[in-house]
Structures are given as structure tokens and as C-alpha cells.
C-alpha positions as CSV (number, residue, x, y, z in Angstrom):
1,X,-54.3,-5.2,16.4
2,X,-52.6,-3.9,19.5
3,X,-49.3,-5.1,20.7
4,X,-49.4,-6.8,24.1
5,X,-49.8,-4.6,27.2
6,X,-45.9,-4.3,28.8
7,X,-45.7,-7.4,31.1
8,X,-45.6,-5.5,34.7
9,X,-49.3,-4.1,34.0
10,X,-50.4,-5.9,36.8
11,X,-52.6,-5.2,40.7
12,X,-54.6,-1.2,41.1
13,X,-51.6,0.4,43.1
14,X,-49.0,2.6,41.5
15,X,-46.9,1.6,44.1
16,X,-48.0,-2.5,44.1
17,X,-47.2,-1.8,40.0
18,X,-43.5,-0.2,40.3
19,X,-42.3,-2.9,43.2
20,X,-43.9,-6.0,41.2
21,X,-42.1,-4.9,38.3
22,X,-38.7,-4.5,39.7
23,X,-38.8,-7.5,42.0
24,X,-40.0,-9.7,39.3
25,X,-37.2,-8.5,37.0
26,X,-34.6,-9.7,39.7
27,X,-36.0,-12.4,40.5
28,X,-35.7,-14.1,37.0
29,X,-31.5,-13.4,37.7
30,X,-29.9,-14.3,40.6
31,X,-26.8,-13.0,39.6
32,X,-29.1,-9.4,38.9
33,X,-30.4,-9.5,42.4
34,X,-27.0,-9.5,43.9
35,X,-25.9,-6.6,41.8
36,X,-28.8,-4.5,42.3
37,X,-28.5,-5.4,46.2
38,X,-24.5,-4.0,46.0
39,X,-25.4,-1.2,44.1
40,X,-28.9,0.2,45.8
41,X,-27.6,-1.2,49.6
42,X,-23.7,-0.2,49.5
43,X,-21.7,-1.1,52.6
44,X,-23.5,-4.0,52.9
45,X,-21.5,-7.7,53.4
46,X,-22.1,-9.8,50.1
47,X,-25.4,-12.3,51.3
48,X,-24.5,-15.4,51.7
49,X,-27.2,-18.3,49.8
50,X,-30.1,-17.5,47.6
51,X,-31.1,-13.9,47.3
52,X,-35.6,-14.3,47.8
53,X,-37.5,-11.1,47.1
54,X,-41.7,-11.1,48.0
55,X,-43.9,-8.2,47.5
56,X,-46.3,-6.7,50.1
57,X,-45.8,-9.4,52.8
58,X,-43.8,-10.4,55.5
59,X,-40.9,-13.1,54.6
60,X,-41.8,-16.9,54.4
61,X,-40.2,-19.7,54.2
62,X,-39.7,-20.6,50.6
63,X,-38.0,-20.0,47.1
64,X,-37.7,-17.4,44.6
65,X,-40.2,-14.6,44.3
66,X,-43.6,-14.4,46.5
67,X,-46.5,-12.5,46.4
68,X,-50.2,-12.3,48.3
69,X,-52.9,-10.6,48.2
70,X,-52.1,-6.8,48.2
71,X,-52.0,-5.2,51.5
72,X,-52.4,-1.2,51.7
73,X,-51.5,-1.1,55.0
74,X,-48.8,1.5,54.8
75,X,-47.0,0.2,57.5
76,X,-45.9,-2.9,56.0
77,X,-42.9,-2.6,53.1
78,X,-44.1,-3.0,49.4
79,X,-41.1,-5.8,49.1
80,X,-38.2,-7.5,50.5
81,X,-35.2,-8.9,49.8
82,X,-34.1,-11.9,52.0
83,X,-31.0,-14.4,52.2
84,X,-29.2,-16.5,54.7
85,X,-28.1,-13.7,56.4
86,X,-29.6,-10.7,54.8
87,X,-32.8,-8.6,55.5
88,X,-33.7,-5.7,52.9
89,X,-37.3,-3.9,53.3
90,X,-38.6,-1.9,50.4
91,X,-40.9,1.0,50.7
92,X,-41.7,2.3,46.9
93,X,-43.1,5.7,46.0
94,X,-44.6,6.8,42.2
95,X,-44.7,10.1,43.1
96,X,-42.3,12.8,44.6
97,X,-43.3,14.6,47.8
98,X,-45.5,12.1,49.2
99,X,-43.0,9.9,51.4
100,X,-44.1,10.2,55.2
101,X,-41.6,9.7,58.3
102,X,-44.1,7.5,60.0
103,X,-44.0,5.1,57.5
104,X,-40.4,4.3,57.1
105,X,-40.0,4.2,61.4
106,X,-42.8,1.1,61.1
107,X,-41.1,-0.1,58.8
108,X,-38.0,-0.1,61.0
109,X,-39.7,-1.4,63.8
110,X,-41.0,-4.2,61.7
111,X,-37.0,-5.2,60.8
112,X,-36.5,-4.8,64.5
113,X,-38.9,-7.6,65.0
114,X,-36.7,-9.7,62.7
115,X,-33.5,-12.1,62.8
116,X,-30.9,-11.2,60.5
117,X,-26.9,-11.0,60.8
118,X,-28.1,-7.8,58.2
119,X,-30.7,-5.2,57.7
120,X,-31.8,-2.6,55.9
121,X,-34.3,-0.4,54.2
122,X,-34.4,0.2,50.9
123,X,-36.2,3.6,49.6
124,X,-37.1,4.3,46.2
125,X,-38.8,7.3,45.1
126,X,-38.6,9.8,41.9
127,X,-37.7,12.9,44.0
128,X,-35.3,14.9,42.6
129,X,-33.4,14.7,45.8
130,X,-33.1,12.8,48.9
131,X,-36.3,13.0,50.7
132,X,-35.9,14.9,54.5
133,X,-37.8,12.1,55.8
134,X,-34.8,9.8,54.6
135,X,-31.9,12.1,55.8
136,X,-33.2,12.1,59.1
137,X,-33.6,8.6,59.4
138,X,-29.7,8.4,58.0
139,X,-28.5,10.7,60.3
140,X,-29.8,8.6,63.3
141,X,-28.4,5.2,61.5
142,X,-32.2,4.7,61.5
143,X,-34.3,2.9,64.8
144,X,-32.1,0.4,66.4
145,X,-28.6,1.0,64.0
146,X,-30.7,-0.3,61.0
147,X,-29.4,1.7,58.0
148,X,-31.3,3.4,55.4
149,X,-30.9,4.1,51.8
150,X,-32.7,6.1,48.8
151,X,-32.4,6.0,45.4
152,X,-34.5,7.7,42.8
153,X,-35.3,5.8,40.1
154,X,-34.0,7.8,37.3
155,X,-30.9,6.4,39.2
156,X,-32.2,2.7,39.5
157,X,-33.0,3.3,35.8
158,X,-29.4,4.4,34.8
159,X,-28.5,1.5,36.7
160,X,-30.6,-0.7,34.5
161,X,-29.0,1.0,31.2
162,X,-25.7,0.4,32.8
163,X,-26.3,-3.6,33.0
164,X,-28.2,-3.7,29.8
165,X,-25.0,-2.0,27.9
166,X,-22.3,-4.0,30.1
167,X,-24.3,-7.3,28.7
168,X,-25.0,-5.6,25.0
169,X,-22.5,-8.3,23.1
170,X,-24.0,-11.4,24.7
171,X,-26.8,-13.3,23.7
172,X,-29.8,-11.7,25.8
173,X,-31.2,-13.7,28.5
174,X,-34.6,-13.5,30.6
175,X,-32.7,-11.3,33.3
176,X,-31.7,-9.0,30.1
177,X,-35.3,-9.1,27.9
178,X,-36.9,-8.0,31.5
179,X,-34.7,-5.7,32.5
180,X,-35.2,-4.1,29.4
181,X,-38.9,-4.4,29.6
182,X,-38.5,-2.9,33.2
183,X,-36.6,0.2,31.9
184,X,-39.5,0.6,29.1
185,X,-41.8,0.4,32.6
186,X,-40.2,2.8,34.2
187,X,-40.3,5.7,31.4
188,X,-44.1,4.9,30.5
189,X,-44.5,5.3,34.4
190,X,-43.3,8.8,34.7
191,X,-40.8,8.1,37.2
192,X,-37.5,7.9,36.1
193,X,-37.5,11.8,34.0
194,X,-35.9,11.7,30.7
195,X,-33.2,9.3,30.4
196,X,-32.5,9.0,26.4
197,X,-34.7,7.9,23.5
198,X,-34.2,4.1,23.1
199,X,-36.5,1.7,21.4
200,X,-36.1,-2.2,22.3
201,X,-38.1,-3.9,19.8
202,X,-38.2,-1.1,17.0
203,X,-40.6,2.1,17.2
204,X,-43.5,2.2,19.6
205,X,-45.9,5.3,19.4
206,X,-46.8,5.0,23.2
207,X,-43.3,4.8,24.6
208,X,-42.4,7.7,22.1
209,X,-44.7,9.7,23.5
210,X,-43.7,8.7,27.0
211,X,-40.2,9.9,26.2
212,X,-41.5,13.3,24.8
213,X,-43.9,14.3,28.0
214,X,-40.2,13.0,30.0
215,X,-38.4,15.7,27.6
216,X,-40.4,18.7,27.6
217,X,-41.0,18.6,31.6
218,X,-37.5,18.9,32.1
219,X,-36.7,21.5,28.8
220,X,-39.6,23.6,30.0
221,X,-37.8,26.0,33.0
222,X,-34.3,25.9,30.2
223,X,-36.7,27.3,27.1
224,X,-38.5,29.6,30.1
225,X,-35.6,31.1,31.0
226,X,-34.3,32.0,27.3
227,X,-38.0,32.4,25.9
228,X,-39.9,34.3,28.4
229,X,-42.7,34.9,26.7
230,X,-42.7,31.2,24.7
231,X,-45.0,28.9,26.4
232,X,-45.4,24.6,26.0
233,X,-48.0,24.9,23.4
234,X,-50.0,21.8,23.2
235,X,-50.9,21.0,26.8
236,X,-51.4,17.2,26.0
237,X,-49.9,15.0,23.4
238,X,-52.6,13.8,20.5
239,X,-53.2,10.6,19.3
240,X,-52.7,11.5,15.8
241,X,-49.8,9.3,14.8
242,X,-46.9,11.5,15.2
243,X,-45.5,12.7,18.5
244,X,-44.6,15.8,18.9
245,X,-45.2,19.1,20.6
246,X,-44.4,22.7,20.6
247,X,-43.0,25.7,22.2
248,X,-45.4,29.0,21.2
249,X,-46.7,32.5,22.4
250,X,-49.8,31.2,22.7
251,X,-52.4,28.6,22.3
252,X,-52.4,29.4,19.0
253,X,-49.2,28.9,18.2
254,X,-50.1,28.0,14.3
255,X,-50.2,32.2,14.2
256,X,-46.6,32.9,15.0
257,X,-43.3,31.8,14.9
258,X,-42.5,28.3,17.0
259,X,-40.6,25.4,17.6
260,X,-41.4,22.0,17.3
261,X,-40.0,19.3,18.9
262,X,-40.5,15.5,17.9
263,X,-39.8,12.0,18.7
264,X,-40.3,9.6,16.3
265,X,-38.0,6.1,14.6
266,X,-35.0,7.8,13.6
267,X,-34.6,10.3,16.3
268,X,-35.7,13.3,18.0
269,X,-35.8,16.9,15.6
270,X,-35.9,20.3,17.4
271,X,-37.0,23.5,14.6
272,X,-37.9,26.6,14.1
273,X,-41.3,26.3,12.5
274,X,-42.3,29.5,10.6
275,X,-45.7,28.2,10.0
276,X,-48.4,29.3,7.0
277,X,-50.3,31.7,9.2
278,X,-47.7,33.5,10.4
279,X,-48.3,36.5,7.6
280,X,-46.2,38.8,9.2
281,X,-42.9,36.6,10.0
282,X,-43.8,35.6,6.2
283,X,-43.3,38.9,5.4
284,X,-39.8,39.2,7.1
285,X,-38.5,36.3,5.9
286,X,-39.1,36.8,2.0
287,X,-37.9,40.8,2.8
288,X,-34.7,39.4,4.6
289,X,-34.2,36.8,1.4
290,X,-34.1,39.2,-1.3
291,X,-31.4,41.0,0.9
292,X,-29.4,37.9,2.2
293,X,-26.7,39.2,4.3
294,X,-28.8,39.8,7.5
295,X,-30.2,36.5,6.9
296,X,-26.9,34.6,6.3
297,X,-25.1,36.4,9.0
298,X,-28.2,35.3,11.3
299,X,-27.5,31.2,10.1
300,X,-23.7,31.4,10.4
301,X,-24.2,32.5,13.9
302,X,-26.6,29.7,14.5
303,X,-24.6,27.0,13.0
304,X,-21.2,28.5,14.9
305,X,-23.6,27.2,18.2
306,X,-25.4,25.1,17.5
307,X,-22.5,22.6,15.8
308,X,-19.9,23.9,18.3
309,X,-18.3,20.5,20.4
310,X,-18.1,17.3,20.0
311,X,-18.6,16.3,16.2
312,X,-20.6,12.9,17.6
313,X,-22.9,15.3,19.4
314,X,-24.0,17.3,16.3
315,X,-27.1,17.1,14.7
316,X,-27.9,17.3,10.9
317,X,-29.3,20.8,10.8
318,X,-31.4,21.1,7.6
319,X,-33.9,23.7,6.0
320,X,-36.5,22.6,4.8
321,X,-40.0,24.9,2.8
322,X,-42.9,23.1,2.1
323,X,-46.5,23.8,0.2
324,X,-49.4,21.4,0.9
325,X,-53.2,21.5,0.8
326,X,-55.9,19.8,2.5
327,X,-58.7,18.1,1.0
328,X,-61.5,18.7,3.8
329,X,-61.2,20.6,6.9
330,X,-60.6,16.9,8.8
331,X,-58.8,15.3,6.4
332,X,-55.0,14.6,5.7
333,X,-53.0,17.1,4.5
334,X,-51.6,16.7,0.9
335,X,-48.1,17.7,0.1
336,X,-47.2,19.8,-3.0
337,X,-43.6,20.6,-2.8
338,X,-40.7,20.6,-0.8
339,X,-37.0,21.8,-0.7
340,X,-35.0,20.5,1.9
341,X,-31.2,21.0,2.0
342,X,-28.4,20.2,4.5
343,X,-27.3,24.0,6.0
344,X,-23.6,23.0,6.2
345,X,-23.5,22.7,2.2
346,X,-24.0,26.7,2.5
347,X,-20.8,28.4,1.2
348,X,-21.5,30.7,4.3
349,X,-20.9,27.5,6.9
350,X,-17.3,27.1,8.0
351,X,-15.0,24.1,6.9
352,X,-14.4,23.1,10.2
353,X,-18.5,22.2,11.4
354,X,-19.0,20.9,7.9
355,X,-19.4,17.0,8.5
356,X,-17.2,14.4,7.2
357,X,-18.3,13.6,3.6
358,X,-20.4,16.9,2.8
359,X,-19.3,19.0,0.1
360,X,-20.6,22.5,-0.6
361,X,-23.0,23.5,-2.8
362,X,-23.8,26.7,-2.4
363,X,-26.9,26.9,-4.8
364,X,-29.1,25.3,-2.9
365,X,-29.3,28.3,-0.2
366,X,-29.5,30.0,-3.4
367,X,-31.9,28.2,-4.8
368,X,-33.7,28.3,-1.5
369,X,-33.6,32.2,-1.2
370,X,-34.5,32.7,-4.8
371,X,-38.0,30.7,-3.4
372,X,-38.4,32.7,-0.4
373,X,-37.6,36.2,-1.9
374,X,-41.2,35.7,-4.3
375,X,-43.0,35.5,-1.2
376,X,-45.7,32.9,-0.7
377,X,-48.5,33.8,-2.0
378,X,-51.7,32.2,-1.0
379,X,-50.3,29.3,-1.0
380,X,-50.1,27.0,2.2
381,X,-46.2,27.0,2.9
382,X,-44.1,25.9,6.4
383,X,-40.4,27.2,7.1
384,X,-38.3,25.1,9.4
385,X,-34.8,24.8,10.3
386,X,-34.2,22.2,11.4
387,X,-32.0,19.9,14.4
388,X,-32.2,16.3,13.8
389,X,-30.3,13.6,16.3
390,X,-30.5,10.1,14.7
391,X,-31.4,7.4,16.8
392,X,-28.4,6.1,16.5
393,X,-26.1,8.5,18.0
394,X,-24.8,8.1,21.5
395,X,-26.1,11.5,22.5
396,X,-29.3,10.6,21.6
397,X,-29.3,7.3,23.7
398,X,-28.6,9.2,27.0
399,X,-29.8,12.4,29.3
400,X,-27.4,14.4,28.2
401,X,-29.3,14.8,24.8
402,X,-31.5,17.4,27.4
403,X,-28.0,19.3,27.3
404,X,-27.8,19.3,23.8
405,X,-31.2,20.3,22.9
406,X,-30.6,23.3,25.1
407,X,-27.5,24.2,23.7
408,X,-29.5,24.6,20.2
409,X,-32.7,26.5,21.8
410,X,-30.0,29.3,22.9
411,X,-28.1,29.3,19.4
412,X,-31.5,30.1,18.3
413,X,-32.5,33.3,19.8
414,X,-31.0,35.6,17.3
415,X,-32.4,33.9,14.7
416,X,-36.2,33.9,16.2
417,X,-35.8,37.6,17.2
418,X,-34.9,38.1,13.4
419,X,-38.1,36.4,11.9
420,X,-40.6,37.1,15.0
421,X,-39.9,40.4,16.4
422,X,-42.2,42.5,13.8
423,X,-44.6,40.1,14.2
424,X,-45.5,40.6,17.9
């Protein structure tokens, strides 16, 4: 059974799509409307009377929120907002670049034509910046004094986070279950970048992946610049019931050292995957374990960066060697064995980064070296250290994860250099 499709799946047009949702979400909260209105349209009086919002159509007489049949005339606004003494038009875009000059001076005239103490136009696109189009327009208070505002909507989607969390303690209402359903919209859209892993109603595989394609767009020019030669390995995101990805030398990326980066219902984990076919890195890192120094020396460093700042911003950095086998060449893989141990246990990892709770143990590194110093074998073995930020963490809930995940692809470069430079 599938769950039900997200409640804004609704007309052909990106654009009919992203207004529809947004207008029906205030609509359902007076209260919401106004707040968005101060928020998106600053400077403006508060409106006096009932905020009305309609889609695609001039204003009528009326209540709450109106639609007709979709018009793709670009010269009239995808939405309004309308009150007593208040006129708002809305022209939406899905994607960046695409905004035309032309479009927002009809849509001008078009307030022109209308009575209001008020006006304005509302623009909402996911550029990066503000649109030329719209600066010009702002420069010239727009045709006839009219103002004109943009927002992108990872900023109208912060905004949502901002009233979801402000209204986190009270019993959720419809204005809260859509908003939160609109902010779900939003990321499956594309448009709003990557804004935090959150799941409303418990894990969903498609919003996951969602959230991962938002995250490795924006980590892609950060890993670029410290891995020049590292690549976004995958190209598209499988339906194969785990969401993830990977950052590799090549399409084959199952040959060499890599890292993997995944979403799934505890968090997001960023390692560095030594995987089975990597023969030579296999053969530097049992060499490196039956001498351990380099290889400790190499950690220490890692953890010194990679746990460096706030203690609420660390991740629980593990390492983790595993043997499995397959049954058939399409079936599920089978696992064997596996020895996975906290890093900050190590005798090697400072006090200080060692998290509240965790005592050391050193033989467990020892344990762990003793394992890799026999070499693998023909057996089918994975290496991984790995990052882990639980769902649950602040961090993890906002952009600045992005930051964070950064911060732990740089405190690895020594460390890759170690196991992959022979094997180039």
C-alpha cells in the first residue's frame, strides 16, 4: 500500500502547484495569512478585515480562498492576497533564472487598474539571489509607486520552520498540520535547497531522498574544492530502499576508496567507505595496522577536527569492518560479521572530545587492528569510519548541518590520502 500522495499534488503547472499550495495553507489560518503578509510584504500598514487569497484570477467579491480554471496567461499573477484595504499580487517561479521583466510590469499595470488604499507585488522564486528583473523594478518603486518584493523560498520555507517551532508546545491545528505538509511540499519540489532533515509523521523514503538530492547539490562545489579529483558517484538516487549516495573517482566507485553519505530514520551518516574491491587500499590499510602509529596519528588528527566545537554539534564517529556474501548475483546481501566500535573509546582520543558517559576502552581499536593486520583474504569485507548525526540533534534539524558535514569532509583528507594514495 502507498501512503497518500502529499495534499498540494494538484493542476499540470509547477507554478499553479507551488501557489495552490501556499495559498491554501494560509488560507486555512487567518492569523497565518497576516503573518506571512508582515513577514513577505514588510513596510506594509497591518490590513484592515479579512485577509482573501485566490489563485490565477483576478479578485472577486467573496470569502476565503478562490480558484478557476488555470490561466497560463503569463500576464496575469498566479495569486493574490486581498483585504479591506490591501492589494498583494503573486507571481511564483519553480525554477531559478526564468523570471522575465515583462511579466512582473503587467502585472503592475494590472494593480494599477485596481482600487486599493495598498498594493503590492509579491515575488517568489528559488534563486539564490534577488532576481535583476526584481531590483530594477525596486529601484524604480516599481510602475506607478507600487512596491515590489522577492523572497526565495528557502526563505519562505525557514519562515515556515520558524512558525512551526514558535507553535511546537501547542496542540497542532489545521494552520499547523498544513504548514507542515507545505514545508514537506516545498523540499519534495526542489525549491527551497537543503534546509535540515525533518520527518513529520515518522520516516518517509521519498522525502528522504528529497532531502539527500537537496544535500549533495549544495556539498558538491565544498567536496570539489577539497577533492578535486572525487566526483558525485551515483548520478541518480535508486529505489532500492536505502537512500544514499556517494562521492568517488569514478563511476566505479566500488573499486577505490569513497565516501558515502546517507539519510535514513535516525539521521544522516557521512564515511569513509574502504570498500571490498578496493585491493590496493586493502593492502595499505592491513600494512598500516600491523604498524599502528601512522594509522593512529592519522585518526587522532581526524577526531581533533572533526569533534572540534560545539559538543551538541558532534557526531558519533564509529568504525565499523564488515564481511558478507551474496547468495545470487541479484539477490540481498548476507551479513557474516561485524565489529563496530565508538572511536572516542580509543586510548589515542583526547579527554576533552570524549562524550559525556563514554569510557575508554582501548582494546577495541586493538581488537580492531589485530583484524585488519591479517588482511582480508578473499573474503568480502567493507571499512568505514564513520560520522553519524541523530535525528534528534538540533544540527541536524537545520542548514547548518551543510556546515557541519563540510567541516568533517576536510578533517578527512589526511586520512583518504593515507588509505587511497597508492591505490591511484
Amino acid at each position: 500500500m502507498e501512503p497518500l500522495p502529499n495534499l498540494f499534488e494538484s493542476y499540470s503547472q509547477p507554478e499553479n502547484k507551488l501557489t495552490l499550495a501556499l495559498l491554501q495553507t494560509l488560507a486555512a489560518d487567518d492569523r497565518l495569512a497576516r503573518r506571512f503578509l508582515k513577514w513577505a510584504v514588510p513596510g506594509l500598514p497591518a490590513p484592515r478585515g479579512k485577509v482573501y487569497l485566490y489563485s490565477q484570477r483576478k479578485p472577486a467579491v467573496g470569502r476565503g480562498f478562490r480558484t478557476g480554471d488555470p490561466e497560463l496567461d503569463p500576464a496575469i499573477p498566479d495569486g493574490w492576497f486581498a483585504t479591506d484595504d490591501l492589494l498583494v499580487a503573486v507571481e511564483v517561479k519553480k525554477d531559478p533564472g526564468v523570471l522575465r521583466a515583462d511579466q512582473l510590469k503587467g502585472h503592475l499595470k494590472a494593480l494599477m487598474r485596481r482600487e486599493a488604499t495598498q498594493k503590492g507585488l509579491l515575488v517568489l522564486t528559488p534563486d539564490h539571489g534577488e532576481p535583476s528583473e526584481v531590483v530594477t523594478f525596486k529601484g524604480l518603486e516599481g510602475a506607478g509607486g507600487i512596491p515590489v518584493w522577492w523572497r526565495g523560498w528557502a526563505e519562505v520555507h525557514r519562515w515556515a520552520c520558524v512558525e512551526i517551532d514558535a507553535r511546537g508546545g501547542e496542540r497542532p491545528g489545521l494552520g499547523v498540520f498544513l504548514l507542515r505538509r507545505f514545508r514537506e511540499y516545498m523540499e519534495m519540489s526542489e525549491v527551497s535547497g537543503f534546509a535540515g532533515v525533518v520527518f513529520d509523521e515518522g520516516y518517509d523514503y521519498r522525502r528522504a531522498k528529497a532531502i539527500l538530492k537537496a544535500l549533495r547539490q549544495e556539498l558538491v562545489p565544498e567536496v570539489e574544492r577539497l577533492y578535486p579529483d572525487l566526483q558525485c558517484g551515483r548520478g541518480h538516487i535508486t529505489d532500492d530502499g536505502l537512500v544514499w549516495d556517494v562521492f568517488g573517482r569514478r563511476d566505479q566507485f566500488t573499486k577505490d576508496p569513497h565516501f558515502t553519505l546517507v539519510v535514513d530514520d535516525g539521521g544522516v551518516l557521512l564515511a569513509l567507505t574502504v570498500p571490498d574491491k578496493a585491493t590496493q587500499a586493502w593492502r595499505v590499510l592491513s600494512h598500516l595496522a600491523s604498524r599502528p602509529r601512522t594509522l593512529e596519528r592519522a585518526v587522532w588528527e581526524f577526531l581533533g577536527i572533526a569533534l572540534r566545537g560545539k559538543e551538541e554539534h558532534r557526531p558519533v564517529i564509529s568504525v565499523e569492518v564488515k564481511q558478507r556474501h551474496w547468495k545470487g548475483r541479484s539477490g540481498p546481501s548476507f551479513e557474516d560479521a561485524k565489529l563496530i566500535s565508538r572511536l572516542d573509546i580509543a586510548r589515542f582520543c583526547p579527554s576533552k572530545l570524549r562524550a559525556k558517559g563514554v569510557k575508554e576502552k582501548d582494546s577495541w581499536w586493538q581488537n580492531l587492528l589485530t583484524l585488519l593486520s591479517g588482511g582480508k583474504g578473499t573474503a568480502n569485507w567493507e571499512f568505514q569510519i564513520q560520522n553519524y548525526f541523530g535525528i534528534d540533534q538540533e544540527v541536524t534539524k537545520t542548514r547548518h548541518l551543510k556546515a557541519e558535514l563540510v567541516r568533517i569532509f576536510g578533517a578527512f583528507k589526511p586520512l583518504y590520502e593515507l588509505v587511497s594514495t597508492q591505490s591511484r
